[in-house]
C-alpha positions as CSV (number, residue, x, y, z in Angstrom):
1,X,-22.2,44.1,-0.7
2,X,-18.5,44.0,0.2
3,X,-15.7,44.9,-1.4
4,X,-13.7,41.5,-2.6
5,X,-9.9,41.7,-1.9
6,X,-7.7,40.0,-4.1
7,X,-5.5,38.3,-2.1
8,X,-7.6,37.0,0.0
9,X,-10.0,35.5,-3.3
10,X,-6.2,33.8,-4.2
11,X,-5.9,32.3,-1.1
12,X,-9.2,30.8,-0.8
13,X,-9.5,29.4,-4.5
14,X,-5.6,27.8,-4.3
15,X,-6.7,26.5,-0.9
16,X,-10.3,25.1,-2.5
17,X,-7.7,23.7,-5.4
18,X,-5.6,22.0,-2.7
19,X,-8.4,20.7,-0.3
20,X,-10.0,19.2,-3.4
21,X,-6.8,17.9,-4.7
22,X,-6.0,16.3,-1.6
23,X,-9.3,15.1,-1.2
24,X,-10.1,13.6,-4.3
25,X,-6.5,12.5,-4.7
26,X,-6.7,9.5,-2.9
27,X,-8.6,7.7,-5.8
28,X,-7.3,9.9,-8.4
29,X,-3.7,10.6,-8.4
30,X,-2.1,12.1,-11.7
31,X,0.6,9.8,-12.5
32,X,3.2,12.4,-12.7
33,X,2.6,13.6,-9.2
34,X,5.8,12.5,-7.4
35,X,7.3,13.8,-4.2
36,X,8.8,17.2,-5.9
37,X,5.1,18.1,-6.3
38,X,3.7,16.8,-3.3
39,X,6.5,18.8,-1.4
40,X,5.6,21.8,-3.3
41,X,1.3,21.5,-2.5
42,X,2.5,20.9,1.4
43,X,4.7,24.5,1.2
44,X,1.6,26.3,-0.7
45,X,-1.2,24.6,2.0
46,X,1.3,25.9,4.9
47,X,1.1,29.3,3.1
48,X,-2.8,29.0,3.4
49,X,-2.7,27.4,6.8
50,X,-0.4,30.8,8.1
51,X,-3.0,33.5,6.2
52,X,-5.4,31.4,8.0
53,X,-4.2,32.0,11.1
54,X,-2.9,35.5,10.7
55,X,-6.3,37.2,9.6
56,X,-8.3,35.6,12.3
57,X,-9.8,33.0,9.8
58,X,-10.2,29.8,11.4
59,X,-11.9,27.5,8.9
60,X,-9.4,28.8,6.1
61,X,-6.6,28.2,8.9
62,X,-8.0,24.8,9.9
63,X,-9.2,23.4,6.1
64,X,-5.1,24.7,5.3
65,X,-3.5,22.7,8.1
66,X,-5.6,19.1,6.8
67,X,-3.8,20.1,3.4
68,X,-1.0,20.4,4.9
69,X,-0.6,17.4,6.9
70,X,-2.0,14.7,4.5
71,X,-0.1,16.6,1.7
72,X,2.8,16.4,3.9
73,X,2.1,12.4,4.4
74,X,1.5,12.2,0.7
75,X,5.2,13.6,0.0
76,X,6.8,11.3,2.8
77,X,5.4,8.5,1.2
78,X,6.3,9.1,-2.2
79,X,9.9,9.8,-1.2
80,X,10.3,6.6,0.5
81,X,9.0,5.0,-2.4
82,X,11.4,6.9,-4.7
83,X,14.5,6.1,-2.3
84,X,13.5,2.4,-2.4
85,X,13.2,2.5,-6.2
86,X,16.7,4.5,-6.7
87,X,18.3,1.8,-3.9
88,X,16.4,-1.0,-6.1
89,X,18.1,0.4,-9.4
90,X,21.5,0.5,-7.9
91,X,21.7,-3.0,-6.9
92,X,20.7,-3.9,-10.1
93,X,23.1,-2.2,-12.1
94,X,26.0,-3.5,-9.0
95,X,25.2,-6.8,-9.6
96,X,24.7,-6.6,-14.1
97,X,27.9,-5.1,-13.8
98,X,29.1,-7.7,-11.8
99,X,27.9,-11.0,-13.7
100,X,27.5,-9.9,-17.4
101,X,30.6,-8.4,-18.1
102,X,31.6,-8.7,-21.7
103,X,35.6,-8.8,-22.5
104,X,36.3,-7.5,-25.7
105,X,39.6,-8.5,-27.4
């Protein structure tokens, strides 16, 4: 039997976390998952992807760079959809503040 190394058990369990998230994630998305977190899931699959890649471990290297990327896509989408809501909410508020003005005397 072979001695286990710790950082290497790390790497593999966030990247099972990950893969699964990812994954799965496509039906079942928590709610407060927004682009903050799916920018954060795309840094920490990168992280896996480079161990991956500098210890000679392919599939951890190759399973890290599919996080990556749809984690990636998941974060580009959800910051459009944030920048359309924001741009949404200021037009909004222009055009309230526009046409329901109330004059106090």
């Amino acid at each position: 039997m072979h001695k286990v190394n710790k950082p290497r058990t790390v790497a593999l369990a966030t990247l099972g976390v990950m893969v699964s998230s990812l994954l799965g994630g496509a039906l079942v998305t928590p709610a407060s998952a927004n682009a903050k977190t799916w920018k954060k899931v795309t840094i920490g699959a990168g992280v896996v992807t480079g161990y991956g890649l500098l210890a000679g471990k392919g599939r951890v290297a190759t399973l890290g760079a599919i996080a990556t990327a749809g984690s990636y896509l998941k974060y580009r989408h959800d910051k459009k959809k944030e920048q359309r809501r924001a741009a949404w909410r200021r037009r909004h508020l222009r055009h309230h503040r526009r046409h329901h003005h109330v004059v106090h005397h």
